[in-house]
BALUMFI-259318 format. One record per residue: x, y, z of N, C-alpha, C in turn. Coordinates in steps of 0.001 Angstrom, whole numbers, plus 500000, padded with zeros to 6 digits. Last residue first. Layout:
REM residues N
XYZXYZXYZ/...
REM end
This chain:
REM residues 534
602771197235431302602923195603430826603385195858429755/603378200042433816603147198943432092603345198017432169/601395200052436790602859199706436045602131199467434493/599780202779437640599861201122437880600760200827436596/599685205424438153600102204634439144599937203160438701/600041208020436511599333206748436419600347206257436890/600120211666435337600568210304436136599318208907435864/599333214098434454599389212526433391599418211018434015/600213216161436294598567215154436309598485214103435491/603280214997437862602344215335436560601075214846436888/604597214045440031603549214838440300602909215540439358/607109213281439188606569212376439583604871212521440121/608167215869438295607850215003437001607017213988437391/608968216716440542607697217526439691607371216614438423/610906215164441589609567215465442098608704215834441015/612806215479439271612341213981439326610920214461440036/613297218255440038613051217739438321612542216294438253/614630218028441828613403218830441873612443218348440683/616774216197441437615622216309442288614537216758442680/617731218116439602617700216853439393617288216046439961/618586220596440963618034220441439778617295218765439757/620537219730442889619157220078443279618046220279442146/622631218673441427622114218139442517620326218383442879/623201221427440513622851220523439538622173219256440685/624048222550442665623181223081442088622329222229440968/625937221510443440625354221294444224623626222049443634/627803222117441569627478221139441684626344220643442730/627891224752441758626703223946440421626815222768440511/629093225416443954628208225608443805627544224838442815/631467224686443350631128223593444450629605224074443941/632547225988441429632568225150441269631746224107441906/631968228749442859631301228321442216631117227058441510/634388228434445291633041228261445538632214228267444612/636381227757443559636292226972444039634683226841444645/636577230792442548636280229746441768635767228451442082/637328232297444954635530231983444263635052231065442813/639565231201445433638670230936446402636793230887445722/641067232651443481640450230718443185639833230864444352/640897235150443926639958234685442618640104232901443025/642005235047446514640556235184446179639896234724445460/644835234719445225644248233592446725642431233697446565/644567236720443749644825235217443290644205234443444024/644933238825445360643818239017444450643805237426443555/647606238225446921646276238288447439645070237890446544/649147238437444769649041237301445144647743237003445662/648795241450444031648679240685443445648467239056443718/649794242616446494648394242339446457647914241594445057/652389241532446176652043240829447730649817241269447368/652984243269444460652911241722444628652426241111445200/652895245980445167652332245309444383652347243526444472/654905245597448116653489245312447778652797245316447071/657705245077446294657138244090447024655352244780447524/657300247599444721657030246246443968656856245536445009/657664249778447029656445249484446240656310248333445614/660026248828448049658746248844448605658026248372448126/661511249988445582661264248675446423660319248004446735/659580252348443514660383252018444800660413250327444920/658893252415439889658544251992441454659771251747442550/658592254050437122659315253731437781658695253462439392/655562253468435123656005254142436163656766253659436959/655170250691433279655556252071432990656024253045434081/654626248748434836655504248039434258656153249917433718/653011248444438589652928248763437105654631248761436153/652010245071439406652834245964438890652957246749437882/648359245340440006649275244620439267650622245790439186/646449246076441256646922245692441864648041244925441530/644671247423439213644000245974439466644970245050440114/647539249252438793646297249014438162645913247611438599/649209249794441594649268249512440201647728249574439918/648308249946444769649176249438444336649295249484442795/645670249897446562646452251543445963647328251061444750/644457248106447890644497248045446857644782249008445872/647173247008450409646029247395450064645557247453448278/649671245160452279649816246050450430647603245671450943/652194245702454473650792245585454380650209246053453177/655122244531454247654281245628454291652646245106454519/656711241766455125656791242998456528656124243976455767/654728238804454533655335240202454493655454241263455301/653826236804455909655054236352455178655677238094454655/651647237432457275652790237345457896653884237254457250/650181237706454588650378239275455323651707238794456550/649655235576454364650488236444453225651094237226453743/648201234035456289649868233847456100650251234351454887/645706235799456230646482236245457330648032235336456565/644816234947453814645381236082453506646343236381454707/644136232146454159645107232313453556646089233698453131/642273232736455967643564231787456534644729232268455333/640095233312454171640960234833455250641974234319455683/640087231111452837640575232470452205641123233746453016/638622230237455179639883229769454290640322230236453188/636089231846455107637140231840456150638653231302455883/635469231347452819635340233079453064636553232390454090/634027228535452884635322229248451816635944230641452274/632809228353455009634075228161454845634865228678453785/630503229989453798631309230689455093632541229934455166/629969228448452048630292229593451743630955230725452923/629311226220453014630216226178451951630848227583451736/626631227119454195627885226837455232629029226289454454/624759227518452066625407228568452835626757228035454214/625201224864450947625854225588449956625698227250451176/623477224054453208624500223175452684625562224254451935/621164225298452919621573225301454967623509224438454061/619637224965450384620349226218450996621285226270451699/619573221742450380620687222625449580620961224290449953/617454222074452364619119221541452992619996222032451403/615804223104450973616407224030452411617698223156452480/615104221804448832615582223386448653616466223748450450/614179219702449942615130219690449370615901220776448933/611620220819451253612810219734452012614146220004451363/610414221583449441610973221908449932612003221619451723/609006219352447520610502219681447460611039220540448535/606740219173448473607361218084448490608563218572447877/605061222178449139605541220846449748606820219569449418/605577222609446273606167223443446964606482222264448369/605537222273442639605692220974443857606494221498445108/605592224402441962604156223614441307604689222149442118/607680226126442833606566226116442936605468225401442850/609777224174441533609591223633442862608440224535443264/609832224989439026609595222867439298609036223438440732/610916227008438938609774226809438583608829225511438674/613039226923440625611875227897441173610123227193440242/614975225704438757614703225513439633613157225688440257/615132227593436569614201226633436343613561226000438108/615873229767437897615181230196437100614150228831437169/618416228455438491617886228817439559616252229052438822/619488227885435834619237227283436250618432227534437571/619627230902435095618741230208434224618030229032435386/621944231582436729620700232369436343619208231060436248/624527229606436106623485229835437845622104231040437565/624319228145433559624695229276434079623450228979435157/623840225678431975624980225459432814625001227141432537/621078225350431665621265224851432946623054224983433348/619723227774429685620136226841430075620819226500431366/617739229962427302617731229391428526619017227928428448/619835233352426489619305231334426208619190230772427381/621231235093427067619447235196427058618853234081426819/623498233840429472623154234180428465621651234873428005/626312234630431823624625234371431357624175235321430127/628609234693432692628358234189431666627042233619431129/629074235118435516629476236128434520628819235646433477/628731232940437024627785233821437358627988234868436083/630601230853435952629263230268436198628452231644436804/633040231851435907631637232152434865630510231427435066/633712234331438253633497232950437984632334232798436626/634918237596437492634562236851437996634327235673437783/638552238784437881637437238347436871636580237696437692/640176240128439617640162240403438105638956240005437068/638723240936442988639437240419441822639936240677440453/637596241906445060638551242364444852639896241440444032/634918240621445797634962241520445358636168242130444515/634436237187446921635316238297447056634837239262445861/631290235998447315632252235960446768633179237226446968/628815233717449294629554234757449061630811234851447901/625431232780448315626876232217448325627491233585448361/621859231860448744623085232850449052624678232717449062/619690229885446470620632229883447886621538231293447608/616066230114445737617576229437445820618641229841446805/613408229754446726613992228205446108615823228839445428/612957232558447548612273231277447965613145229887447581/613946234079445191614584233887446401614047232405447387/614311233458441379613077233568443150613771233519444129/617419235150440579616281234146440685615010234499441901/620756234143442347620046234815441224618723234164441650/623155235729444907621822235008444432620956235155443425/626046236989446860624728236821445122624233235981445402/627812238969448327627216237586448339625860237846447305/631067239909448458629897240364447878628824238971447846/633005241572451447632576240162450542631035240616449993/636092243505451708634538243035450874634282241961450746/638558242593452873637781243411453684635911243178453165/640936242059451327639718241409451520638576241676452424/642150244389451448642340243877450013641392242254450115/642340245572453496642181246318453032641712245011451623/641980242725456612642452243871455620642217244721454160/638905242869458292639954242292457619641238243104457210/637326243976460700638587243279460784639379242234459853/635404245250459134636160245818459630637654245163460167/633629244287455992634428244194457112635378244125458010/630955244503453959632354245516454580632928244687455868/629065243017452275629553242994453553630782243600453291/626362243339450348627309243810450469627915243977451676/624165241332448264624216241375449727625723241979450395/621963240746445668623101240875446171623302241557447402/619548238842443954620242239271445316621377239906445440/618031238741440682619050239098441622618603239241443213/615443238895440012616428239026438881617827238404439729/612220237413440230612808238165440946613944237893440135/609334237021440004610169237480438874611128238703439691/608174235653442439608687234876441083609756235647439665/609539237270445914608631236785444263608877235851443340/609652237587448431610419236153447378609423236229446449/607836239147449426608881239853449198609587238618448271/604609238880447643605662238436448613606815239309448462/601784241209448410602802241178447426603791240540448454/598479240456449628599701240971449734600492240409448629/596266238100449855596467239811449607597528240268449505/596502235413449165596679236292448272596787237526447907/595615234706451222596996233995450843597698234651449668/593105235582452017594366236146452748595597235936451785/591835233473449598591571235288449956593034236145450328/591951231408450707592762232022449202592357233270449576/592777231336454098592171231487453029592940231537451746/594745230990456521593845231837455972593140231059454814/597115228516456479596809229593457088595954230213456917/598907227019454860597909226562455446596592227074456022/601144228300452411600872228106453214599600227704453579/601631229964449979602098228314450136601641227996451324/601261232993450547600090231570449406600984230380449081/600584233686453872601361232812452983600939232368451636/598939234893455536598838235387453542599980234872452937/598866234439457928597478233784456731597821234570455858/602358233324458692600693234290459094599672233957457486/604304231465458489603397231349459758602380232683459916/605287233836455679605289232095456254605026232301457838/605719235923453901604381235930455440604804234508455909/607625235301452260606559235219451448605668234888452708/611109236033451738609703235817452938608751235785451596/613400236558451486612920235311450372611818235559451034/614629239072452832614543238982451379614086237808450468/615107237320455268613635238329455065613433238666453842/616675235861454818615453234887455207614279236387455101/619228236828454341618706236372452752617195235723454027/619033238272456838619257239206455670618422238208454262/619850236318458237618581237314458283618026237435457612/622426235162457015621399234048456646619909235142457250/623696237047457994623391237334456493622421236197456589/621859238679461258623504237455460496622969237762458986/622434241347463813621608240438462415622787239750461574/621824240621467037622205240562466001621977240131465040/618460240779468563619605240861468629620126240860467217/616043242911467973616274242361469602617796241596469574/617801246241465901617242244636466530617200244130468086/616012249169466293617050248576467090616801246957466529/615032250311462815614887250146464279615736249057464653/613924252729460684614882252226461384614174251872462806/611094253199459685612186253140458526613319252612459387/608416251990461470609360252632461170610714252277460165/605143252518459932606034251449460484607504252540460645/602959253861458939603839254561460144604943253222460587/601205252760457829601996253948457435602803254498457591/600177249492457706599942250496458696600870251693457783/599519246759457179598681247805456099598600249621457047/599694245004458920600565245168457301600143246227456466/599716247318461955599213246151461058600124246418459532/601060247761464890601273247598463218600742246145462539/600402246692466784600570248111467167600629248490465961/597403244483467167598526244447467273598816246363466632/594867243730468179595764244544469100596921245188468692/594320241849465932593368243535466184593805244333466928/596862240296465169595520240615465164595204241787465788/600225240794465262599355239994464648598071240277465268/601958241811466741602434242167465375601356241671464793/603913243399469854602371242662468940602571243163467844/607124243900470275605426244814469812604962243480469379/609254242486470186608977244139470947607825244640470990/609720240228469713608960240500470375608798242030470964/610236240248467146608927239446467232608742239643468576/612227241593465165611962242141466010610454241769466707/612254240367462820613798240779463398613804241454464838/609752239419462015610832238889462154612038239212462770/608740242029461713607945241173462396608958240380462972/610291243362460179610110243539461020610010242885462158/608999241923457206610765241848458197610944242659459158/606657242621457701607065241088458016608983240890458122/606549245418457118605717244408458558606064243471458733/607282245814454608608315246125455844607822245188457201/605302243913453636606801244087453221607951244738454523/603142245656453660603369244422454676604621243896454135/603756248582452415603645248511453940603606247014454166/603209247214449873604866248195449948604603248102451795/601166246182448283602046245913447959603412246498448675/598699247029449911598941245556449468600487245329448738/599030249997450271599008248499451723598571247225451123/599653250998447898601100250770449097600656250011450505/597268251325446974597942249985446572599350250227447153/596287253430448615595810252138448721596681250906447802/599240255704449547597528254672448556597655254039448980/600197257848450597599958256447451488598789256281450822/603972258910449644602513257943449278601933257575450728/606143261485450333605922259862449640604535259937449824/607345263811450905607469263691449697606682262441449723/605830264297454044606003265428452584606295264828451344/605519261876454729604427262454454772604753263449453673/608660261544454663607527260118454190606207261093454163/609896263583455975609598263130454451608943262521454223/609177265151458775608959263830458291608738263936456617/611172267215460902610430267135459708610641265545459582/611178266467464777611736266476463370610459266342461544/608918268689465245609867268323464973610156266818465182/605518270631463973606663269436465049608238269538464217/604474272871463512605775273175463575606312271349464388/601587272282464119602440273475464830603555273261464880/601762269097462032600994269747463038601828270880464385/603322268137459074603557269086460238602432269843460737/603710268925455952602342268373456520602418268488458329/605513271145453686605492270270455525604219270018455820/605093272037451505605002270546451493605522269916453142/604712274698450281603868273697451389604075272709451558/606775275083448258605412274232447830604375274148449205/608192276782449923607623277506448836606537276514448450/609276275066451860608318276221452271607223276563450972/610492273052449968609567272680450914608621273886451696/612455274757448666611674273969448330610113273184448676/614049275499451414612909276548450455612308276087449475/615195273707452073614335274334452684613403275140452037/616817272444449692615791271734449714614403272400450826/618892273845448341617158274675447789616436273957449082/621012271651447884621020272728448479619808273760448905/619530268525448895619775269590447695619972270479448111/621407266893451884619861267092451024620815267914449622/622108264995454875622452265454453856621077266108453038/622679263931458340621634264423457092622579264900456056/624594263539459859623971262520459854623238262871458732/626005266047459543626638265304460295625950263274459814/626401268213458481625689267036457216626331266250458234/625899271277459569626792269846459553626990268910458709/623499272091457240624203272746457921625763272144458209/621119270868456181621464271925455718623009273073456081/621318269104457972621473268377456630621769269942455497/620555270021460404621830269440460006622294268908458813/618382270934459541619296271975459932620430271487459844/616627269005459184616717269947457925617941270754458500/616396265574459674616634267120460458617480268048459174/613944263357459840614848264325459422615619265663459391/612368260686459970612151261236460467613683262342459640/611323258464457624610303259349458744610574260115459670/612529257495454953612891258245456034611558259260456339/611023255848452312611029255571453573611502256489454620/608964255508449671609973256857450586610019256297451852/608697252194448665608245253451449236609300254531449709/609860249877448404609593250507447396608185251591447821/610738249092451259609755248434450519609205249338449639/612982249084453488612759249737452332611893248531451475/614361248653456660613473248066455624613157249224454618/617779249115458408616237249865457990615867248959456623/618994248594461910618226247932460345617325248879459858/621232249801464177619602249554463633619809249192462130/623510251345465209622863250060466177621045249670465746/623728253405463493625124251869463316624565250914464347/621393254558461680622421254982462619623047253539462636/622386255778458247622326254894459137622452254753460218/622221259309457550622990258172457626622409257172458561/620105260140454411619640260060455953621336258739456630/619309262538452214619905261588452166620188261192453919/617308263962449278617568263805450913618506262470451175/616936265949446530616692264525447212617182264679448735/615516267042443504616063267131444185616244265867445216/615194266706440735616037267646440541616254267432442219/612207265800440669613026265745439106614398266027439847/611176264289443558611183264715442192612181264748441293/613655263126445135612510263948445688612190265005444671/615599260094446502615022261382445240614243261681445943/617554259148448740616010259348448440616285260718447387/619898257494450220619832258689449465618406258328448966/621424256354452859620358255856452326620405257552451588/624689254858454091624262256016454152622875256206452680/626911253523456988625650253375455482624767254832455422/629819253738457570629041254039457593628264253286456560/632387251967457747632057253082458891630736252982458675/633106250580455620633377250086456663632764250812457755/630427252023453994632145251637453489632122251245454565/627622252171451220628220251883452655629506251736452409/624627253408450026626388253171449785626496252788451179/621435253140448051622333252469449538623993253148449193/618770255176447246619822254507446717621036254240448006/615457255601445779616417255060446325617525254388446794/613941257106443154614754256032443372615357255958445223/611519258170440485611979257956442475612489256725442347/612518259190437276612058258448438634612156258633440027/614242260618435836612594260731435124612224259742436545/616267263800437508615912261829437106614341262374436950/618905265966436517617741265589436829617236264196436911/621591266758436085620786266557435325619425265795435396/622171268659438671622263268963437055621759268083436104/621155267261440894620880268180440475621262268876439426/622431264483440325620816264876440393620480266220440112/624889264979440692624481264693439330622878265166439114/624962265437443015625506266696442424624901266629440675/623978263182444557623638264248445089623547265520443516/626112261462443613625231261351443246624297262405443400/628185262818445499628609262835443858626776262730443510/627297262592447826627605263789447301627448263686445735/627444259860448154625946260852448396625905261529447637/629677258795447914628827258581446927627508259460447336/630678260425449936631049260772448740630333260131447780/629641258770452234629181259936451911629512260172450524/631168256385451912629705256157451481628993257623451322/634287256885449600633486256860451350631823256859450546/634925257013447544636310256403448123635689255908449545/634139257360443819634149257561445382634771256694446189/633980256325441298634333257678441420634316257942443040/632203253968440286634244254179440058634658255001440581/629827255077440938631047253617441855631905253635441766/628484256559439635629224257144440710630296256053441338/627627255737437113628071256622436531628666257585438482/627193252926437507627978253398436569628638254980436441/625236253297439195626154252416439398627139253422438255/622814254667437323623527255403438638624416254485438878/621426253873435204622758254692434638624128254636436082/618748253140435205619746252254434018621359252698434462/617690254464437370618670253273437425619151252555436558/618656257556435576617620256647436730618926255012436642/619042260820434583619611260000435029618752258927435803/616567262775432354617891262802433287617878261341433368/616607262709428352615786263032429860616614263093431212/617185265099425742617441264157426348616406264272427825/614972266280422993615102266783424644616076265672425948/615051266451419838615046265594420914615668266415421861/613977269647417989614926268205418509614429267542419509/611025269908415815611609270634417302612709268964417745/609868271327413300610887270816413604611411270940415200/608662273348411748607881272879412825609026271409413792/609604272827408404608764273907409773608345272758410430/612610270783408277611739270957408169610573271826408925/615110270160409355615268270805408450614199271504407754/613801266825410714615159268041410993615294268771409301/610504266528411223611797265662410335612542267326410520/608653265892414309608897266288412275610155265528412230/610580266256416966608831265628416565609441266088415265/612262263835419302611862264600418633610765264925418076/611076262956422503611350262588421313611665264189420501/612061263669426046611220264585424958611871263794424151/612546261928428712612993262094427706611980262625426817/611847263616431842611621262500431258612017263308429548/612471264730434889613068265273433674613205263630432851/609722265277436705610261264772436149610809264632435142/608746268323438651608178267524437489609502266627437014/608272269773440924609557269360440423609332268323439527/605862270530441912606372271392441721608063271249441612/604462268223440892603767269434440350604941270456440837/605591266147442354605764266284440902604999267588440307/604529267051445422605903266897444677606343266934443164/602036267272444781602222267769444867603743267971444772/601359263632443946601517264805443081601678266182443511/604508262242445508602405262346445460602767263429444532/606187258681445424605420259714445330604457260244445473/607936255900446139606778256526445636606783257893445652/610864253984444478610659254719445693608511255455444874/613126251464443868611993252313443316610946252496444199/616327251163444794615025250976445102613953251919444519/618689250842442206618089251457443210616640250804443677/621828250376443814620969251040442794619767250201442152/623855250468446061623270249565445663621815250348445012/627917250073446755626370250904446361625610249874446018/630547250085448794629459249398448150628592250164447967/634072250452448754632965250988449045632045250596448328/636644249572448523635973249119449574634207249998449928/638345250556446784638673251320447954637332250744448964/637401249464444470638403248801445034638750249557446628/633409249084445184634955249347444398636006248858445022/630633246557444376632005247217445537633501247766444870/627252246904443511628626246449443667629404246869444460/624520246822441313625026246429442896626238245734442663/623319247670439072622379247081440245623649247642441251/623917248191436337624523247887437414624413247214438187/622114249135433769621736248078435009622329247732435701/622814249316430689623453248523431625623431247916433049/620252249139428226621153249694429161621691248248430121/618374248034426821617864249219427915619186249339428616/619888245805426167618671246814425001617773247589425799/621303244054426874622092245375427071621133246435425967/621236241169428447620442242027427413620917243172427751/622011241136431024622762239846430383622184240596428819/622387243697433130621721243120432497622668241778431248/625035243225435815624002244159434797623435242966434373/626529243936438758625534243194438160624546243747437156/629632244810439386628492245033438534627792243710438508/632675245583441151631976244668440494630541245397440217/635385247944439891634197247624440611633372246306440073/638411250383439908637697248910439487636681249187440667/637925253533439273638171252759440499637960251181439328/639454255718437150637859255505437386638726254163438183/640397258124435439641485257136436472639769256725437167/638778260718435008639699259964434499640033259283435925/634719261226434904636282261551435751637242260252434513/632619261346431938632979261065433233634292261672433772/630101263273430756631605263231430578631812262533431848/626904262465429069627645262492430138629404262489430598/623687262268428041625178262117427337625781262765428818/620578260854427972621686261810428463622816261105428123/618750258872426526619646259764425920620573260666426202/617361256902428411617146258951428344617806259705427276/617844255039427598616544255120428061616405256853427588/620753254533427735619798253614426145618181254593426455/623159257353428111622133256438428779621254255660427723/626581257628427475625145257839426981624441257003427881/630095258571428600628376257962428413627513257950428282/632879258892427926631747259621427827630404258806427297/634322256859429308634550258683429652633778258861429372/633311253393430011633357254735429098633856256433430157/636102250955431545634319251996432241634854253423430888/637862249760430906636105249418430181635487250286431041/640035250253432646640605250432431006638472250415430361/639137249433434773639840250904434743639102251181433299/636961246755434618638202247326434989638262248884434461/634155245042436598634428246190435558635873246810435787/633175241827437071633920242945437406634616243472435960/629936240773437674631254240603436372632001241718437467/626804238732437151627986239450437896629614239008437727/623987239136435030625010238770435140626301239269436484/620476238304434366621186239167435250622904238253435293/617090238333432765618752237816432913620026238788433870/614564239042434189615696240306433405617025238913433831/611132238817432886612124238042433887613679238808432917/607538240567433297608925240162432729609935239903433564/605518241053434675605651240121433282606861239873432611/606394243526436807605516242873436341605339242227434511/610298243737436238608699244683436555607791243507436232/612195242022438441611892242479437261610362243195437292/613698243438441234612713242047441181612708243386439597/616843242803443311616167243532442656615321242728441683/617074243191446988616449242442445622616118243136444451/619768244299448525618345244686448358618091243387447123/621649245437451335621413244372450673620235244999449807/624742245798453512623288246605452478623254245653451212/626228246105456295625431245299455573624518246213454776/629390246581458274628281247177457161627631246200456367/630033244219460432630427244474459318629015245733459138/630355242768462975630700244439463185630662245101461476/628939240244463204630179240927463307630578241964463083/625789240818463185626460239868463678628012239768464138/624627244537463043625432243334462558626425241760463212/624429246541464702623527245869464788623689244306463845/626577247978464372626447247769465666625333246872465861/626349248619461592627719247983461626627822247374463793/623370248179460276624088249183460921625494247816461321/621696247198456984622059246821458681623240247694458928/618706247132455179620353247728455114620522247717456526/617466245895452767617849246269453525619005246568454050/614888246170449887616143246662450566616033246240451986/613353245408447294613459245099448468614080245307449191/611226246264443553612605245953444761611870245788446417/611136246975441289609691246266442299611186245855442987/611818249672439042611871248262439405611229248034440770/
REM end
């Protein structure tokens, strides 16, 4: 998939939260319905098949609740994308990462073998299942980890037994940490922690440039890898390394620098860069220190100041706005306006935007913020994580087009308001700047409502408590224990109508904008004719 990541340090964050965000954009010509649901105990399979590879797979027992954004079409699988378990830990699957062929020559990709003949017959050879990619990875580590390392690990462990047919890149974060995992061929990978006072851009390239093999081989203080991964790298040659520098650089050993990674993957990072950091460096003409088409941008760096989520959703909708390859813009040429790949594409599926934060409590601590659609023309709303169900105005997308699910309708949205970009976008921004300050109140009057739970009780109930925080009715319980089952049961109430309330507000405000966009673009047919009927 044609993705967008970013991911913010908990020191470089507006409020102290973990941020990891990414887009995930459909492949060229095609648009992927996208739903967000929460997955319980009792519906995550033990033993799972993949639709793509055919790997078969035993899972763990007692599997976490988690939210999911899958596919609304389940004829490639399930597609996770991006969620938060109940112990507060977020993944985000995956960024589709590059390669060179010396990597795949000496860890070739465990892609699915068909069968060939007919079974029973000479010459008969079975089907070869293939390994694990992003149809599968949500699913098959989110229920199962408690810390952002442990999703390393786990994922880490799968890779190397059953291999991936792709380069992926893949986010976890928990209140402490973020922590970025990179394939590296069939079988192996690297994994780099966040430091906590920087942002790193991911533009569907290998991004970690810089890496320390000793600690990743050793501490795993900040590094992680495959166990082999030194002798992997001796035995192929694959340190490019002038006399031994230090720190080893992956981006040179395992990733790309074609020519179609400086129209589509290097001005991607350049412009949220550009943005988060406009004045540390010249960024624009012949002086400047990075051009969009440079190699060397860096995978992490300090912001000049804090990053807010409205950042976060303004670099994930960019499309260059104030440099000449806007193609809505004034600026350059059709030429310029057109070199580059926007990061707000048109066949974009999803946003989702994973906040940890540290000064809540345990049982609202997550907020998960969605967006379906082009990013350009729609809006960011948050929702709790740590519910039973989600709102169906986001759960309940269909493959039918229509206007009462937030998919579709964003869908149409985008499409009125491209072919009338000027004259609606007036109207797109104040429904953004409107439905994002809806959404910070709701969040906050939901935290009002959790602080007078938590006073009204002398425990503090997290989300350990019963199944989905519900009393359990079979295992004898202490006191205690029932009063904080309850107390997180109530909690998980106060939430679910909080995001009911915000999707409610949402389509209405959504339908609002429909219906204005829909009058512009209708009033801007070439059919038009300006002089009245008689």
């Amino acid at each position: 998939m044609a993705c967008t990541t970013i991911l913010v340090g908990k020191n470089a964050s507006y409020d102290g939260s973990t941020i990891i965000a990414r887009n995930e954009d459909s492949a060229n010509g095609e648009f992927c319905p996208k739903r967000f649901i929460v997955v319980k105990p009792e519906e995550q399979p033990r033993r799972y098949r993949s639709v793509l590879s055919h790997v078969q797979i035993d899972l763990p027992e007692e599997p976490l609740q988690y939210t999911a954004v899958p596919n609304a079409d389940l004829k490639e699988g399930i597609w996770g994308e991006a969620g938060v378990n109940e112990a507060n830990v977020a993944m985000s699957a995956t960024e589709t990462l590059t390669t060179n062929e010396r990597v795949l020559g000496a860890d070739p990709f465990v892609e699915l073998a068909p069968a060939k003949g007919r079974e029973g017959e000479d010459g008969y050879e079975p089907e070869v299942p293939g390994g694990i990619g992003e149809e599968d990875f949500l699913t098959l580590v989110l229920p199962y980890i408690r810390t952002a390392r442990e999703g390393v690990e786990r994922l880490g462990a799968l890779l190397e037994e059953f291999g991936t047919y792709e380069m992926n890149g893949v986010a976890f974060s928990d209140v402490d940490e973020i922590w970025w995992l990179e394939t590296v061929g069939g079988h192996h990978w690297i994994a780099k922690r966040v430091p906590d006072e920087a942002y790193v851009t991911m533009p569907n390239q290998l991004g970690i440039d810089e890496f320390d093999l000793e600690d990743a081989l050793g501490d795993q203080e900040e590094h992680m890898c495959s166990a082999d991964l030194g002798e992997f790298i001796a035995r192929n040659h694959l340190d490019l390394s002038v006399e031994n520098a230090t720190p080893f650089n992956p981006r040179d050993a395992f990733g790309s620098h074609s020519d179609s990674d400086h129209v589509y993957n290097t001005p991607r990072a350049w412009y949220m860069q550009r943005f988060l950091n406009p004045y540390d460096e010249q960024w624009d003409g012949p002086d400047a220190v990075h051009q969009p088409t440079s190699d060397d941008i860096p995978w992490a760096r300090q912001p000049e100041r804090k990053i807010t989520i409205e950042d976060v959703k303004y670099v994930l909708s960019s499309h260059y706005q104030g440099t000449p390859y806007d193609p809505y813009g004034k600026l350059g040429d059709q030429r310029t306006r057109h070199m580059f790949r926007p990061i707000g594409i048109n066949r974009q599926s999803q946003l989702a935007v994973m906040q940890i934060r540290p000064y809540r409590p345990q049982v609202s601590r997550a907020v998960q913020w969605m967006a379906y659609g082009s990013n350009p023309f729609n809006t960011l709303v948050p929702f709790f994580p740590n519910v039973n169900a989600t709102p169906k105005y986001l759960e309940d997308t269909t493959t039918r087009v229509t206007s009462e699910n937030f998919y579709w309708e964003n869908r149409i949205i985008a499409a009125l308001c491209d072919a009338s970009f000027a004259d609606t976008a007036n109207a797109v921004e104040r429904y953004q700047e409107k439905t994002g300050a809806m959404g910070h109140r709701m969040v906050a009057a939901a935290d009002e409502q959790i602080d007078r739970l938590c006073e009204d009780s002398a425990f503090e109930f997290d989300t350990e408590s019963g199944a989905n925080g519900e009393i359990d009715d079979v295992q004898p319980m202490e006191p205690d224990e029932i009063i904080k089952a309850t107390r997180n049961a109530e909690a998980r109430e106060i939430l679910a109508a909080a995001n009911r309330t915000m999707a409610d507000q949402l389509k209405e405000e959504t339908d609002k904008l429909l219906d204005s966009v829909l009058y512009t673009a209708s009033m801007n047919m070439k059919n038009g004719f300006h002089m009245s009927d008689f």
